[in-house]
Each structure stands twice: as C-alpha cells, then as structure tokens.
N, C-alpha and C positions, 0 to 999 in steps of 0.2 A: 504494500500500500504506500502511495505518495506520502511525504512528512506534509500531513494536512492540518490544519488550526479548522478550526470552529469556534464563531462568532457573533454576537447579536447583531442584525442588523441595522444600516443607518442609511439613511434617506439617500447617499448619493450610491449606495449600490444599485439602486432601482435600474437605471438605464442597462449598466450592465447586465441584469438579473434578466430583464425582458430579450435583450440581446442572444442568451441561449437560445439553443434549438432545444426545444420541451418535447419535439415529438418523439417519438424511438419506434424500435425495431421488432418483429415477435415472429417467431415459427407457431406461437400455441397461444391462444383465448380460451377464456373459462364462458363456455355455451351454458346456458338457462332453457332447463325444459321446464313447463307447469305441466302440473299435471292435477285433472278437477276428478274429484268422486265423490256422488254425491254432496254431503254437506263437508265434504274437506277440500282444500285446496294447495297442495304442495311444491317448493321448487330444487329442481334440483341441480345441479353446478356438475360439470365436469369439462376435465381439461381436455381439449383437441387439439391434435398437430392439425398446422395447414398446409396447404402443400407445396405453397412457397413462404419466402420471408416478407412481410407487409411492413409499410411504413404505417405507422399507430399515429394519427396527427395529436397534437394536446387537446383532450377534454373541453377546454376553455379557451375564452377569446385571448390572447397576449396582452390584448391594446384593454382589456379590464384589468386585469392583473393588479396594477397599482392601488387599485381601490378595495379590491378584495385583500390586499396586503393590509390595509389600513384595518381593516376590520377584526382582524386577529389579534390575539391576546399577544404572541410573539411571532419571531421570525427570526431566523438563527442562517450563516452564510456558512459556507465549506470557505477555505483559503489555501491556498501554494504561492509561499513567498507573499506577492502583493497582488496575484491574480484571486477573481472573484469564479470561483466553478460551480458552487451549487447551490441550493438553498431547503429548506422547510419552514413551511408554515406549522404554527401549534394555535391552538384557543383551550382555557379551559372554563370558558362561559358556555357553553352550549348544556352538557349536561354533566351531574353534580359527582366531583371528583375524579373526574376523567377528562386527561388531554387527549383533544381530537388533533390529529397530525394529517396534513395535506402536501399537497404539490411536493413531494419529493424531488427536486430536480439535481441533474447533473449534466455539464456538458460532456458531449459524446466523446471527445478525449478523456475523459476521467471514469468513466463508465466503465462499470466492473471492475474493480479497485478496491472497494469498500467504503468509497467516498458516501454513498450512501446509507449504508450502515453508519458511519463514522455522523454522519450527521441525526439519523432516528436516534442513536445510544445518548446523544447529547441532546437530542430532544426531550428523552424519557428521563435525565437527571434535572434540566428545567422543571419537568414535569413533579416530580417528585420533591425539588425547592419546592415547588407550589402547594406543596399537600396534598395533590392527588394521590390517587395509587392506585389507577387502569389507564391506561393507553387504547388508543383508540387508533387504526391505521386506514383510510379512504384512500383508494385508487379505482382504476377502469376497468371492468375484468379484461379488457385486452391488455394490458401490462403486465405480463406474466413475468415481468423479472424482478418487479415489485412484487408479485404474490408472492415469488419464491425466496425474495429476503424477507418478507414479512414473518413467512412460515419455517426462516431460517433461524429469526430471530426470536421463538415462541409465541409468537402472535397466530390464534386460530379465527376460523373464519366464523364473525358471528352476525351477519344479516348483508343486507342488497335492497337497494332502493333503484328498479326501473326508470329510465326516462330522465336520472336524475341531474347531467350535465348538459351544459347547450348544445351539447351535439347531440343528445337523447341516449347516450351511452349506459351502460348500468356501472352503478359504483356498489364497488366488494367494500365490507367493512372484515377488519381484523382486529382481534382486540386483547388485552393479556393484565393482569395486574403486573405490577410494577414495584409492588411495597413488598 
C-alpha cells in the first residue's frame, strides 16, 4: 500500500475531489430477483459475472456533489505526499448511533491499494470518537469491489433501497458494529 495520510476535509479540496473519475470498472453486479407469494414478498441478491468488463458511471451527478458534501456530518480525504486521491463521506445524523459512510472514492491510479480500506478504517474510528458503535456502508450493487471490501472488512449485507440514486440504481447497504 502507498504511505497514505488520511484527513478531514477543507473547502479547497473540492475542485480536486470533483476532478476524479468516480466511475469504475466491474466483471460482476449483485442482480435482484422479487419474488411474490401470496401474502409474502421476498428479495433476493446474487452475484453475476458479465461477460465482458462494463464501465459502472457514478450513481450521482458530479456537478451536485459539493452540496451533498455540505450536508454530511464529515468528510475525511486519502493523501500521497501533497496529492488529493480519495475521499469518504460519513453523517451520523441520519439514524441513532450509526455512521452512514458514502461515496467511497478513489482515483483509478490508486485503486486496489487499500486506499480505500485505509480510508472506511479511519472512517469507522471518527465514527467511534462520535459514540457511535454500527457503521453503516451504501454503494451500487454494481460496484462489486466495494461489496467485496465491504465484506472484506466485516461489514454484512443488511437491506436495498430500489430506484434509490438519480440514475435509478439500487443501493446495497452493509453494516457491522464497531464498538
């Protein structure tokens, strides 16, 4: 792994930070079947290869981004030397005792590294200043390299919200105590 620092963020990374390419790369998506019986209704997830490599665009508009950054409780930056590479979002106003962690990013030179591990681990001890003790991890189910650090990291998968980014994407939640 790169000698990375991790940092709180401050207003003149932003340009930078939009500057990444957020989209990435996947051979495999987590498919959603429903399935209805009677009075039940169930979903179930499983992973698929595809059968080539897909460009995944970001979930989200870039050109919002700044604003959605405001709205978080924190926002912590990856660093190399005096270069800006990644970033996380956290809040833990949403629900009570749990940091919800967003927008993983890294630039595609530092990918697969651990830069992003290195960033969620320092997320989760914010977290844990704060007096939480669960983590909470949102992504795409097409980011399968995100599921698989998530699930690298002890984080197991607990719910999905359809439809739920502007592109109509479904977001996986993972989630894990902390304390």
């Amino acid at each position: 792994m790169p000698d990375v620092q991790i940092r709180r963020a401050v207003a003149t990374d932003i340009p930078i930070l939009m500057a990444i390419d957020h989209s990435c790369q996947t051979d495999y998506v987590w498919q959603m079947d429903i399935r209805r019986e009677e009075d039940q209704v169930g979903a179930i997830f499983r992973e698929i290869r595809l059968p080539r490599s897909v460009a995944v665009p970001y979930p989200r508009a870039v050109s919002s981004l700044p604003d959605l950054w405001n709205r978080r409780t924190g926002m912590l930056v990856a660093v190399i030397g005096d270069q800006v590479i990644g970033y996380i979002r956290m809040s833990d106003l949403m629900l009570p005792k749990t940091a919800w962690m967003t927008d993983v990013v890294v630039s595609a030179r530092y990918r697969h590294q651990g830069v992003g591990m290195a960033l969620i681990i320092a997320a989760q001890s914010w977290a844990m200043d704060r007096k939480n003790n669960r983590a909470l991890l949102e992504m795409p189910s097409k980011n399968n390299t995100m599921i698989c650090l998530a699930r690298k990291l002890g984080y197991e998968f607990c719910g999905y919200n359809d439809q739920y980014y502007e592109t109509q994407d479904i977001a996986l939640f993972f989630g894990r105590s902390i304390r």
